[in-house]
Backbone as a chain_set.jsonl record, in Angstrom:
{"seq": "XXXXXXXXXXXXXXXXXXXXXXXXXXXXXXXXXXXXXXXXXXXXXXXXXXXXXXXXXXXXXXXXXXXXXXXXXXXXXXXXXXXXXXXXXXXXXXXXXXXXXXXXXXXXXXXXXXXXXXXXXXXXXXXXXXXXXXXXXXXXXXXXXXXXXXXXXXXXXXXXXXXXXXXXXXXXXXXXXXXXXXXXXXXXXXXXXX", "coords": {"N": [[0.837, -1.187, 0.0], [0.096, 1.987, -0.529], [2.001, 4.723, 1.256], [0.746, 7.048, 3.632], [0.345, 10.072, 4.837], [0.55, 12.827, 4.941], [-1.875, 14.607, 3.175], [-3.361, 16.343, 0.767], [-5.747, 18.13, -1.345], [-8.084, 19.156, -4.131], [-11.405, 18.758, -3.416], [-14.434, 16.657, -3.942], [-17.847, 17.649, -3.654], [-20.663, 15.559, -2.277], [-23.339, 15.672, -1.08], [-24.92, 13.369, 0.217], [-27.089, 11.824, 2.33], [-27.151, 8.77, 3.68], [-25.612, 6.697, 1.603], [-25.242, 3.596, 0.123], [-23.363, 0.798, 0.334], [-24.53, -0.888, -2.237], [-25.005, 1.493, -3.824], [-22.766, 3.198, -4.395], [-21.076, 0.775, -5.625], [-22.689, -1.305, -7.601], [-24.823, -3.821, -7.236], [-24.2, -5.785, -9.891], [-22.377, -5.804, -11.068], [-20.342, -6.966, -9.192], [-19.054, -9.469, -9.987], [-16.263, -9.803, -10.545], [-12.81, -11.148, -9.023], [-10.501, -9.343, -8.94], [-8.99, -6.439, -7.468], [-8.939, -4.35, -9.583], [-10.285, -2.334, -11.82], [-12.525, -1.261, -10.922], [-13.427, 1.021, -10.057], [-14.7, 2.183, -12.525], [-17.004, 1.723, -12.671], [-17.939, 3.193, -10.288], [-20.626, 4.628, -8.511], [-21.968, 4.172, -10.384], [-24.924, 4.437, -11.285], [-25.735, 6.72, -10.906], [-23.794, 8.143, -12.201], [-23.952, 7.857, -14.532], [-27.164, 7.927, -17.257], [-30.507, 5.985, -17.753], [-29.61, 4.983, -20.421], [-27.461, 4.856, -20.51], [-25.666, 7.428, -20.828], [-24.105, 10.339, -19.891], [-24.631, 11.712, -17.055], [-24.576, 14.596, -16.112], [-25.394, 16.208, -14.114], [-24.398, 14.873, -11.705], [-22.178, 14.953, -8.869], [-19.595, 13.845, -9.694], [-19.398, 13.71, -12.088], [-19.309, 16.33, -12.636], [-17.516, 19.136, -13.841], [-16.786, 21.631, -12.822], [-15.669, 20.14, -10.16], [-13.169, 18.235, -8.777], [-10.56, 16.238, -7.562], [-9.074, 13.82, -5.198], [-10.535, 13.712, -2.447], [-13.687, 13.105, -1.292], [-16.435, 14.062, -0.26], [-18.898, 13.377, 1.715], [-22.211, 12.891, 2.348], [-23.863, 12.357, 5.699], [-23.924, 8.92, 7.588], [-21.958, 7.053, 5.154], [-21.551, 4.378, 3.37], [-23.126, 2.12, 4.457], [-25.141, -0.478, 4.623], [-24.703, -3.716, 2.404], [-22.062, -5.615, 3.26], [-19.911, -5.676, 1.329], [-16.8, -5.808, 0.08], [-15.673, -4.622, -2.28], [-16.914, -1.954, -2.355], [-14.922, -0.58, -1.319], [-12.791, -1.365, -3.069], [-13.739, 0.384, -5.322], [-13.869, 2.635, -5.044], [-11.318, 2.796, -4.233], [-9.987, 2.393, -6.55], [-10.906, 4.381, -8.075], [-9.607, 6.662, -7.603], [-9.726, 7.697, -5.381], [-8.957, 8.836, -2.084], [-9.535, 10.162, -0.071], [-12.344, 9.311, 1.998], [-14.747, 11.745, 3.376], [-16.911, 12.039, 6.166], [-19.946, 12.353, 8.226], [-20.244, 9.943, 9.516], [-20.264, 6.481, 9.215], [-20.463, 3.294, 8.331], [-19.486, 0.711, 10.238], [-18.421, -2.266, 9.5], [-17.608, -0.882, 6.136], [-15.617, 1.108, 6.99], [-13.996, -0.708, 7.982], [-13.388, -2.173, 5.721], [-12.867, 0.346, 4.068], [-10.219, 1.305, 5.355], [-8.71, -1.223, 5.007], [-7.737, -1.352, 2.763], [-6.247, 1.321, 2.258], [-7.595, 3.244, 1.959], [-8.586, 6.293, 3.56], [-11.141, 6.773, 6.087], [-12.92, 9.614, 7.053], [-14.151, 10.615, 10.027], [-16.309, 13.579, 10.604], [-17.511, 16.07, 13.101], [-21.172, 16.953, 12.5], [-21.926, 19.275, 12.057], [-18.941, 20.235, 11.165], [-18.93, 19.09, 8.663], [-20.751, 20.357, 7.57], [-19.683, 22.994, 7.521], [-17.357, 22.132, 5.463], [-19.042, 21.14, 2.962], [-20.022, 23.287, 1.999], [-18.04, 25.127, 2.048], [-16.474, 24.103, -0.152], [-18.624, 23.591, -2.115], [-18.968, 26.54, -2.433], [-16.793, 27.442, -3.547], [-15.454, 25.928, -5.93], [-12.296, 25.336, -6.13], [-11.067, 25.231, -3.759], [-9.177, 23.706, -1.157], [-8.044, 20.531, 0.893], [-6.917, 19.651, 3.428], [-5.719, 16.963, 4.92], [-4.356, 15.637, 7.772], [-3.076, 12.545, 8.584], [-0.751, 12.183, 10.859], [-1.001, 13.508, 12.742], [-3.999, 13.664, 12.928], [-5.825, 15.548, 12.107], [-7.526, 17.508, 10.248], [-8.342, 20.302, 7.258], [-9.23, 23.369, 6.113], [-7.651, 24.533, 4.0], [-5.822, 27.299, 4.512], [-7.185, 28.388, 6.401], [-9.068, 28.677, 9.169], [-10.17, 26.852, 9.561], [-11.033, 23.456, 10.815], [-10.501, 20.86, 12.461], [-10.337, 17.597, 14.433], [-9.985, 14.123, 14.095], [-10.614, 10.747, 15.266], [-8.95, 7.846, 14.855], [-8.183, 4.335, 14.693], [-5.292, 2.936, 16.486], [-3.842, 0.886, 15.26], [-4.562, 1.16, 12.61], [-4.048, 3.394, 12.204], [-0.797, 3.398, 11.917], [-0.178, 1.153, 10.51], [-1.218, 3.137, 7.552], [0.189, 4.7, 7.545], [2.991, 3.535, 7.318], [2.774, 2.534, 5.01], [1.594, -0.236, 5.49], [-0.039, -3.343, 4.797], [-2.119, -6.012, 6.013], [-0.158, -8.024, 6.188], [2.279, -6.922, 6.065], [2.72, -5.783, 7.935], [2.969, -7.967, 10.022], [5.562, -8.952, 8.375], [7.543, -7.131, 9.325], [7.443, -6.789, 11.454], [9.152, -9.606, 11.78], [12.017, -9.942, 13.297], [11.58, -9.735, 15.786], [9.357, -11.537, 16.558], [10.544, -14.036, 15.675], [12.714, -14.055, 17.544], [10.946, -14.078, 20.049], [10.378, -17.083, 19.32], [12.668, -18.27, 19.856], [13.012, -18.035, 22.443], [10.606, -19.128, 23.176]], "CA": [[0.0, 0.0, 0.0], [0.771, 3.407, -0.691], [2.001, 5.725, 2.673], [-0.627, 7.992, 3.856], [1.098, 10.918, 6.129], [-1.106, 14.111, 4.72], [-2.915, 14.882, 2.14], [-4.202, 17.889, 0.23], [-6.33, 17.699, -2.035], [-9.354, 19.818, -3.948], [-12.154, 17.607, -2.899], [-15.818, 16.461, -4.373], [-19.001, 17.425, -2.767], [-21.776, 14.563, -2.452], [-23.875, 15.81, 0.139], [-26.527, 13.019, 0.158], [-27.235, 10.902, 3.153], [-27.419, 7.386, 3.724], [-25.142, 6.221, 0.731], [-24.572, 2.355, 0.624], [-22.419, -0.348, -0.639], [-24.883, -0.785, -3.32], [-25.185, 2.79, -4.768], [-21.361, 3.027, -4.477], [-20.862, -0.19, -6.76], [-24.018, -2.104, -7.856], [-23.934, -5.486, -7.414], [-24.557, -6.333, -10.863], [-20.906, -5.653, -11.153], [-19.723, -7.813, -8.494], [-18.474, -10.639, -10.71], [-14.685, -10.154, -10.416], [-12.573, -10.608, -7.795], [-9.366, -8.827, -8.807], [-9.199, -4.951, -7.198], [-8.512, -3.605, -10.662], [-11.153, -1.794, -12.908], [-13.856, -1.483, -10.172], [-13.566, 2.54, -10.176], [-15.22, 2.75, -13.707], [-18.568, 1.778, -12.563], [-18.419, 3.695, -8.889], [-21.702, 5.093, -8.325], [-22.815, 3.925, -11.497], [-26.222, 4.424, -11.193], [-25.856, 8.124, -10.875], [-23.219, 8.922, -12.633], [-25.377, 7.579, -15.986], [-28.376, 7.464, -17.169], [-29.862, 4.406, -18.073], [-28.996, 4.995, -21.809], [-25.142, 4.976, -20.995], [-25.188, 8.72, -21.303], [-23.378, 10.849, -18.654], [-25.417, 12.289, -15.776], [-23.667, 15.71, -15.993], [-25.459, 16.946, -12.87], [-23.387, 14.308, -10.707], [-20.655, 15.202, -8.73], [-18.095, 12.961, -10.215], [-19.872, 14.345, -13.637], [-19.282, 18.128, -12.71], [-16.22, 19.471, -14.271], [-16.031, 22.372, -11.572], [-15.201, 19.378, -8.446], [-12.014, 17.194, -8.587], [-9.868, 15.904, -6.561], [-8.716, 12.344, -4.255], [-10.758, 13.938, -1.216], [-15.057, 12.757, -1.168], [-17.251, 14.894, 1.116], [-20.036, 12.922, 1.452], [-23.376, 13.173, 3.913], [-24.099, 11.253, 6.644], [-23.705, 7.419, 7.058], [-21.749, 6.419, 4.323], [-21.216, 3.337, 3.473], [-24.126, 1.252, 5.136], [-25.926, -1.667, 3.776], [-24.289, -4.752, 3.053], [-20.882, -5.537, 3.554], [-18.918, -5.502, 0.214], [-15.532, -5.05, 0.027], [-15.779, -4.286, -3.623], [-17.489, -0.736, -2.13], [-13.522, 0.295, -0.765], [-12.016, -1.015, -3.839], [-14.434, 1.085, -6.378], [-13.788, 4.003, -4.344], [-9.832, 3.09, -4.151], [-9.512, 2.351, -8.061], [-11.677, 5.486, -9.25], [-8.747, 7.71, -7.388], [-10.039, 8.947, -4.04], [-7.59, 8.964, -1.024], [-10.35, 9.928, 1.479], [-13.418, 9.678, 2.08], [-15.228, 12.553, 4.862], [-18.316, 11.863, 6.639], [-20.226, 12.54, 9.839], [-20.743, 9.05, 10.266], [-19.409, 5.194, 8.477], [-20.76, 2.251, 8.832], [-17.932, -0.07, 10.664], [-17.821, -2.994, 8.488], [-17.18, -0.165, 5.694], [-14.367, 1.867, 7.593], [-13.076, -1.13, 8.031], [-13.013, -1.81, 4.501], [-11.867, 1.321, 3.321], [-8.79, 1.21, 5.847], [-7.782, -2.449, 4.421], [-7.378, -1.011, 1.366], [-5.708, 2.111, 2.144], [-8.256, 4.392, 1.974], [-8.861, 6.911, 5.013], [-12.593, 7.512, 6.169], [-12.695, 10.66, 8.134], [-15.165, 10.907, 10.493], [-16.25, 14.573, 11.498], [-18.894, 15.949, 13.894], [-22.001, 17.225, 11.362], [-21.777, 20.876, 12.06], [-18.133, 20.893, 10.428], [-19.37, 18.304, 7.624], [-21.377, 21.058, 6.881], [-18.62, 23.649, 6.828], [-16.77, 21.632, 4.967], [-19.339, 20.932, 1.968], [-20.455, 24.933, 1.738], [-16.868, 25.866, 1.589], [-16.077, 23.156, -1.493], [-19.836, 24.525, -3.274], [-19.013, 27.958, -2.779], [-15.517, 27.466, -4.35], [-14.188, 24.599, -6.063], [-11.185, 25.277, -5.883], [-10.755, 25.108, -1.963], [-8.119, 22.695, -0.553], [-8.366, 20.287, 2.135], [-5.642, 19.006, 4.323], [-5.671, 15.735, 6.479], [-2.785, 15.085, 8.289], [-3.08, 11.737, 9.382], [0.221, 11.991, 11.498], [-1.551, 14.871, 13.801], [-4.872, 13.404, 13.392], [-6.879, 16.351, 11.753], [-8.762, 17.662, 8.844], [-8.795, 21.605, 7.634], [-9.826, 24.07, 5.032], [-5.846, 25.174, 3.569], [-5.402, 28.516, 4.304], [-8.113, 29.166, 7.015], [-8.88, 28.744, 10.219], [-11.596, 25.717, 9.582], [-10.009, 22.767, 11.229], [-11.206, 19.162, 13.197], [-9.323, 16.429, 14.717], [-10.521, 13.041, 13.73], [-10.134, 9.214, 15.733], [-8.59, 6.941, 13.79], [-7.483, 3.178, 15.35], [-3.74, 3.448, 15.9], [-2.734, -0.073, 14.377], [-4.623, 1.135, 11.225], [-3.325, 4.325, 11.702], [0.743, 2.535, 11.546], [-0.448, 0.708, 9.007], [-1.329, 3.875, 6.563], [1.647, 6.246, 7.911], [3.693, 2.882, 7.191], [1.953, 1.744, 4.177], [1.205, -1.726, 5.436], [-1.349, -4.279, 4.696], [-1.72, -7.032, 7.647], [1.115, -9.248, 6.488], [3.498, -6.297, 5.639], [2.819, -5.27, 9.579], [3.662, -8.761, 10.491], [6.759, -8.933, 8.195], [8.162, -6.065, 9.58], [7.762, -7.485, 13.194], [9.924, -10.835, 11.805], [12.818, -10.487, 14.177], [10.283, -9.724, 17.819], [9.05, -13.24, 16.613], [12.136, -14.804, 15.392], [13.597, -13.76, 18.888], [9.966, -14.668, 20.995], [10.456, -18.19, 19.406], [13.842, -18.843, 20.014], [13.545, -17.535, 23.809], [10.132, -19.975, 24.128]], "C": [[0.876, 1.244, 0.0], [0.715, 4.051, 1.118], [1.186, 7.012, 2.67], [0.058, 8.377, 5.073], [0.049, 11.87, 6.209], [-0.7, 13.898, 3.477], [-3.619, 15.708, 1.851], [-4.888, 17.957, -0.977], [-7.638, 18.971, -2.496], [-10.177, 18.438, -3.62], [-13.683, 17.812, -4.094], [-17.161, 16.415, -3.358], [-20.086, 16.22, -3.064], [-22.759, 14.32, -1.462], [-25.402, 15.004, 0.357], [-25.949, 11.845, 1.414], [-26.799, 9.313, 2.929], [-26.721, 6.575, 2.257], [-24.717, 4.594, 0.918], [-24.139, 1.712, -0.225], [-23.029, -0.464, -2.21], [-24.908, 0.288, -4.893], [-23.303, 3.092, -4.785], [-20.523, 2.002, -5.748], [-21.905, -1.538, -6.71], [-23.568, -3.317, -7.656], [-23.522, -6.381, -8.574], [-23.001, -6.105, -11.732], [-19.684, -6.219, -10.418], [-18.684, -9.329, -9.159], [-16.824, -11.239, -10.907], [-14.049, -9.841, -8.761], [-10.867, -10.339, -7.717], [-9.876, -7.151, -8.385], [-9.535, -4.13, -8.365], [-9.852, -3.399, -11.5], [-12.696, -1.658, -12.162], [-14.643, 0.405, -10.083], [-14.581, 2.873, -11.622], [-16.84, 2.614, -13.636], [-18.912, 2.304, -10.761], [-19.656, 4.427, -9.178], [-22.327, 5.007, -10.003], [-24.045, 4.452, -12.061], [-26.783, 5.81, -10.984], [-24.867, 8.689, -11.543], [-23.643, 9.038, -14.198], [-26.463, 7.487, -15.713], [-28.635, 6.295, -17.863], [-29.91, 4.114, -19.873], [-27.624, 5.273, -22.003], [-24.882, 6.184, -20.9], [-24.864, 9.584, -19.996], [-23.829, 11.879, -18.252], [-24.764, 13.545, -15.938], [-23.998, 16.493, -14.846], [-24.876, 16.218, -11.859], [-22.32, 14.811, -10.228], [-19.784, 15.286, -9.59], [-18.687, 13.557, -11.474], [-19.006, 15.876, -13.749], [-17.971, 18.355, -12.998], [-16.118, 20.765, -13.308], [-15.246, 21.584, -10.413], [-13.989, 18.654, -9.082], [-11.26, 16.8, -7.354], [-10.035, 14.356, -5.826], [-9.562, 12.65, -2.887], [-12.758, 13.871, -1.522], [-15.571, 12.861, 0.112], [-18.403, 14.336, 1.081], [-21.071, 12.98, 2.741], [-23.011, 11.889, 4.731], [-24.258, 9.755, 6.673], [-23.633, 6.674, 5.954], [-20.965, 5.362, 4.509], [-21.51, 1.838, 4.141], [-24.569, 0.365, 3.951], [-24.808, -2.958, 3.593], [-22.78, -4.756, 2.441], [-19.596, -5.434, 2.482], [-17.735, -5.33, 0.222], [-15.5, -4.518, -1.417], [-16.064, -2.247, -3.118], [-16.089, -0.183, -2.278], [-13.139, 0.303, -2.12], [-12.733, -0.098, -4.971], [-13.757, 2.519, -5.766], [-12.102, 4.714, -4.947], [-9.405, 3.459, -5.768], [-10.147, 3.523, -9.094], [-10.509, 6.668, -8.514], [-8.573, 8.049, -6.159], [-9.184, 7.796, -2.925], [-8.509, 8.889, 0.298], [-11.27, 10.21, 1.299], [-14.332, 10.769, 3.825], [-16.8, 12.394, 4.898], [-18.506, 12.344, 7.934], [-20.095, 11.674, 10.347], [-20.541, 7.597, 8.694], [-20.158, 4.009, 9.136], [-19.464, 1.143, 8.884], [-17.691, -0.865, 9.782], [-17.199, -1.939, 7.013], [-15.43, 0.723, 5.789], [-13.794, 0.785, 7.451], [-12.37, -1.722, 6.832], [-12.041, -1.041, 4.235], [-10.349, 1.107, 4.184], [-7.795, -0.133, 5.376], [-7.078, -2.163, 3.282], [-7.078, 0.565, 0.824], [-6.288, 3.732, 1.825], [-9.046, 5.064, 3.474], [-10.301, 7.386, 4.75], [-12.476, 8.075, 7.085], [-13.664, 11.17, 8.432], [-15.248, 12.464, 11.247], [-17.302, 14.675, 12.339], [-19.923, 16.613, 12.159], [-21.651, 18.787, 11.307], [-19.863, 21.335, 11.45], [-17.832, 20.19, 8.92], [-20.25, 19.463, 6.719], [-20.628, 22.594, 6.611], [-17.74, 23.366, 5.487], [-17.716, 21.639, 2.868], [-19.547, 22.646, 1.418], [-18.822, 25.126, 1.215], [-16.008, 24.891, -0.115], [-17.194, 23.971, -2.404], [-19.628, 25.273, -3.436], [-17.883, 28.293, -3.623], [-14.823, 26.362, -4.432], [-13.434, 24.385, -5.79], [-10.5, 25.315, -4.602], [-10.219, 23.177, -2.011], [-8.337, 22.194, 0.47], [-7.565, 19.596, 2.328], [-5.696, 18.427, 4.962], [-4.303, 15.382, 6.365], [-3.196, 13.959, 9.379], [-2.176, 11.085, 10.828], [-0.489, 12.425, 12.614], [-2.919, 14.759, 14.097], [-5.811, 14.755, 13.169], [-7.165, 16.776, 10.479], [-9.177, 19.895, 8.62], [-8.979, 22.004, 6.464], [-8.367, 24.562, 5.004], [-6.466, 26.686, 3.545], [-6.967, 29.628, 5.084], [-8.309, 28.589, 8.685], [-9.951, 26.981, 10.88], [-10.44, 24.257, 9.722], [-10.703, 21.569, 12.802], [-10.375, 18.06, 13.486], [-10.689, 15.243, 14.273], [-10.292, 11.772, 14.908], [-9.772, 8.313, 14.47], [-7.797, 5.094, 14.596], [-5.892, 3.392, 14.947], [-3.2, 2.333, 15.523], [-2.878, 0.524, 12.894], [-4.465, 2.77, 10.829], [-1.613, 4.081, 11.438], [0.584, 2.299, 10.722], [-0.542, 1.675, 7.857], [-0.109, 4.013, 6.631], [2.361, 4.944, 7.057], [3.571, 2.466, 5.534], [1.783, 0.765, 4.051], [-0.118, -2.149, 5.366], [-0.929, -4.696, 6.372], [-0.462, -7.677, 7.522], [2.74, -8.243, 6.251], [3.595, -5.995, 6.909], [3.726, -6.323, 9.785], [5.386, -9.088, 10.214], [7.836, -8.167, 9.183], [8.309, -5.862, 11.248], [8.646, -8.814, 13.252], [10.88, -10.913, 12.525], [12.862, -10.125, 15.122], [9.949, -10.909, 17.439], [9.587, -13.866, 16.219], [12.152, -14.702, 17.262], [12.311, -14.613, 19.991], [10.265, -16.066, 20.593], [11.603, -18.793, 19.731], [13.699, -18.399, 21.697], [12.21, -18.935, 24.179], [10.456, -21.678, 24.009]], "O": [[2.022, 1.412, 0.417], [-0.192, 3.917, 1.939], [1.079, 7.816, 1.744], [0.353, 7.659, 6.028], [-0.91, 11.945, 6.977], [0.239, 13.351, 2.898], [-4.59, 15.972, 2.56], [-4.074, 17.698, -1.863], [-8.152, 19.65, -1.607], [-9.685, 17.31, -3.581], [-13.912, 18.777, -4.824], [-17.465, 15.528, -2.561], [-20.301, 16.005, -4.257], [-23.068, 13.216, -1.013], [-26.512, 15.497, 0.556], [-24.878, 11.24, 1.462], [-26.142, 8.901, 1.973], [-27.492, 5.729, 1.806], [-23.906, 4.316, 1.802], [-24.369, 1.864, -1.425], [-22.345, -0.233, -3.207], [-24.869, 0.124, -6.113], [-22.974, 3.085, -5.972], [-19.648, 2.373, -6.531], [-21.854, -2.502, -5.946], [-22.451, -3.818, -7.792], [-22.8, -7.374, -8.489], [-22.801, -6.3, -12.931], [-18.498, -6.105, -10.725], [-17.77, -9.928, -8.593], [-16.334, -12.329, -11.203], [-14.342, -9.064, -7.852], [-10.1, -10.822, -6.884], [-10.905, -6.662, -8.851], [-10.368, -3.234, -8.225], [-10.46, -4.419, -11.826], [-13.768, -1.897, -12.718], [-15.803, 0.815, -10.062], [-15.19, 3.943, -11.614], [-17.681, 3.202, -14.318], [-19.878, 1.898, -10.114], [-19.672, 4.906, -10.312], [-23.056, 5.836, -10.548], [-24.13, 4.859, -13.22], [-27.984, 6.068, -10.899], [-24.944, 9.917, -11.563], [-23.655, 10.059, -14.886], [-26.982, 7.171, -14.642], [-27.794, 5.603, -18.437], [-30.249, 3.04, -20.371], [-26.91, 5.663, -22.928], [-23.664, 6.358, -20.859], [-25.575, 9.34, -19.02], [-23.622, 12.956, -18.813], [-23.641, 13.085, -15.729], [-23.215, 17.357, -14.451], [-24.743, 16.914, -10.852], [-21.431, 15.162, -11.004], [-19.269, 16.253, -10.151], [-17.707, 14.153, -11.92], [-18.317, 16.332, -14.662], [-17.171, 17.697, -12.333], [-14.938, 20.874, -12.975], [-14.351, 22.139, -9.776], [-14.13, 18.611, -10.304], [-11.556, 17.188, -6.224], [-11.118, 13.78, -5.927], [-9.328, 11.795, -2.033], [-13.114, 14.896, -2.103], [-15.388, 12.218, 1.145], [-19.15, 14.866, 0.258], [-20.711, 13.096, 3.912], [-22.283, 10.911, 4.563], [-24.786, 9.291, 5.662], [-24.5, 5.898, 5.553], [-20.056, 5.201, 5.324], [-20.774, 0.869, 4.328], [-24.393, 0.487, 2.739], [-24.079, -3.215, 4.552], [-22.385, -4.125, 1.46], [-18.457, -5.142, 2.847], [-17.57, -4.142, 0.5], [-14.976, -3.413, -1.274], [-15.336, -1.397, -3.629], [-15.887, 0.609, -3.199], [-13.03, 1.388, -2.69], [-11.837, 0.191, -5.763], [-13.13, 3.291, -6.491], [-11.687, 5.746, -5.475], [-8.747, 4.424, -6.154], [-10.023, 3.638, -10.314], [-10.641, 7.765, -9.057], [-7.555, 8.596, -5.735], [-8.929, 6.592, -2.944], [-8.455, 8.127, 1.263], [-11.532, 11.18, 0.587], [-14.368, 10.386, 4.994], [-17.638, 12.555, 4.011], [-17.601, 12.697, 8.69], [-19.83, 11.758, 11.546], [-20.677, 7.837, 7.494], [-20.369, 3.895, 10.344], [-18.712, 0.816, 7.966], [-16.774, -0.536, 9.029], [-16.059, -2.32, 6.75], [-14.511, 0.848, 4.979], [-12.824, 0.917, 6.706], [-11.146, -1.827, 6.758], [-10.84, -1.293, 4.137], [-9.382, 0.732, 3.521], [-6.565, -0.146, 5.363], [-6.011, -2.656, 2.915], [-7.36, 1.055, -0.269], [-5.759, 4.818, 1.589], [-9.83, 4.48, 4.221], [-10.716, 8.047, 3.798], [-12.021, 7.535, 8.094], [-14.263, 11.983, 7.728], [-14.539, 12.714, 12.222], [-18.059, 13.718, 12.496], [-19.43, 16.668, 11.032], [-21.065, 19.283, 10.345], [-19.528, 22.514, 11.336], [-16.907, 20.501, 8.169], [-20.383, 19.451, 5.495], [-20.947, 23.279, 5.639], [-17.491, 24.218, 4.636], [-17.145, 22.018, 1.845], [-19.09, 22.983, 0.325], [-18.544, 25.253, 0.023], [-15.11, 25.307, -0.847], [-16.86, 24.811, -3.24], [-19.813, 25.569, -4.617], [-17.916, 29.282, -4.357], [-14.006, 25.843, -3.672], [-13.27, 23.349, -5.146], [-9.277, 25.445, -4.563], [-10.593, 22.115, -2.511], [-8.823, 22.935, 1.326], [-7.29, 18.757, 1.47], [-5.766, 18.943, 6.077], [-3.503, 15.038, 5.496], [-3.523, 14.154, 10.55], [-2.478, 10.147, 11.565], [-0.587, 11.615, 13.535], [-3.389, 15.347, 15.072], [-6.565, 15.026, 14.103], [-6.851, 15.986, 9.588], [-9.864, 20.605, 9.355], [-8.936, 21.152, 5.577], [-7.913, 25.004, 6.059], [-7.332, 27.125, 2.789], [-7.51, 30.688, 4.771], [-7.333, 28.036, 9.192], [-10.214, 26.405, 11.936], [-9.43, 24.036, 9.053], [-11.235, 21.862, 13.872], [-9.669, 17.637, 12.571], [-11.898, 15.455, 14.177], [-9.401, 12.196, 15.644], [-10.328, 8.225, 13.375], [-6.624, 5.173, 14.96], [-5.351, 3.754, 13.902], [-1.986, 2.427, 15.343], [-1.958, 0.54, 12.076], [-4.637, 3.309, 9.736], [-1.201, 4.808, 10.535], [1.031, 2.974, 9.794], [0.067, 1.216, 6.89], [0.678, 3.494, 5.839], [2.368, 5.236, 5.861], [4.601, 2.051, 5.002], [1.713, 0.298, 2.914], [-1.115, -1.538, 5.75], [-0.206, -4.29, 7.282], [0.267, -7.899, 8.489], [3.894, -8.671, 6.263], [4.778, -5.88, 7.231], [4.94, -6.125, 9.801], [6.243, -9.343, 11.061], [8.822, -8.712, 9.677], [8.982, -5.118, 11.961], [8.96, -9.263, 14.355], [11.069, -12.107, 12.76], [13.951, -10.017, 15.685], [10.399, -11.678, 18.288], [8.993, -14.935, 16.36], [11.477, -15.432, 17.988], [12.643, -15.604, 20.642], [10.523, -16.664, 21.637], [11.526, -20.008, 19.915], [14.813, -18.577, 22.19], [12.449, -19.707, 25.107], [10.029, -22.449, 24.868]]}, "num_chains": 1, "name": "protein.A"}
């Protein structure tokens, strides 16, 4: 995995509630199970219509938004458990996803697969999307080292929780077995002492 210290980024507003595994990456797309090429049908189902032709009022449509950073409403990433959801997310670009609120099996997703979900309170979820609408071009800075989340070049600014193995793991850029590697001679040494 790629190392995740900070991150700046313009970001994409998607200020709709209750987003889940499904509307993220349909199931009807589930069929492979390599990571690779899962980004081209993220939110599918909104980013076309159903003549193939491209939604242009979508976010991810709008040629004002870009960016690796997805501002999205409240409890994203509910419904059922997918891992496919993280990798669509991971393989269409985005770095982080910001919410008020994650459904755990999700988070824990996205963190397997190297993508940070950054939970804020709502009242700066809603700073956060105003100041992206009102100007695209606004920057947003998570520093996962320091554990916060701000508007570049203002005063708008939130600490986050983040678990600290699967915060090591980003900073580091390990999976599970690159952790373990990288502990090989603490358990070399524990087996030779039991």
């Amino acid at each position: 995995m790629e190392k995740f210290i900070t991150h700046t980024s313009k970001a994409i507003p998607l200020p709709i509630e209750n987003i889940d595994t499904d509307q993220i990456i349909p199931a009807r797309f589930l069929k492979a199970t390599n990571k690779a090429g899962f980004g081209k049908n993220l939110f599918r189902d909104w980013r076309y219509k159903k003549d193939d032709s491209v939604n242009e009022s979508f976010a991810l449509n709008d040629p004002r938004f870009s960016g690796t950073i997805l501002i999205a409403g409240n409890n994203f990433g509910c419904g059922s458990s997918r891992e496919h959801a993280a990798w669509a997310l991971a393989d269409y670009g985005l770095k982080v996803i910001v919410s008020s609120y994650f459904a755990d099996i999700f988070k824990g997703n996205a963190l397997n697969n190297g993508l940070l979900p950054v939970q804020v309170s709502p009242e700066y979820l809603k700073e956060l999307l105003s100041a992206v609408q009102s100007d695209p071009d606004t920057e947003i800075v998570v520093n996962l080292e320091e554990q916060y989340i701000a508007v570049k070049g203002s005063d708008k600014k939130e600490s986050f929780e983040i678990d600290p193995y699967k915060k090591l793991c980003l900073i580091n850029g390990y999976d599970d077995i690159d952790f373990l590697i990288s502990k090989k001679d603490k358990i070399e040494e524990f087996e030779l002492r039991s």
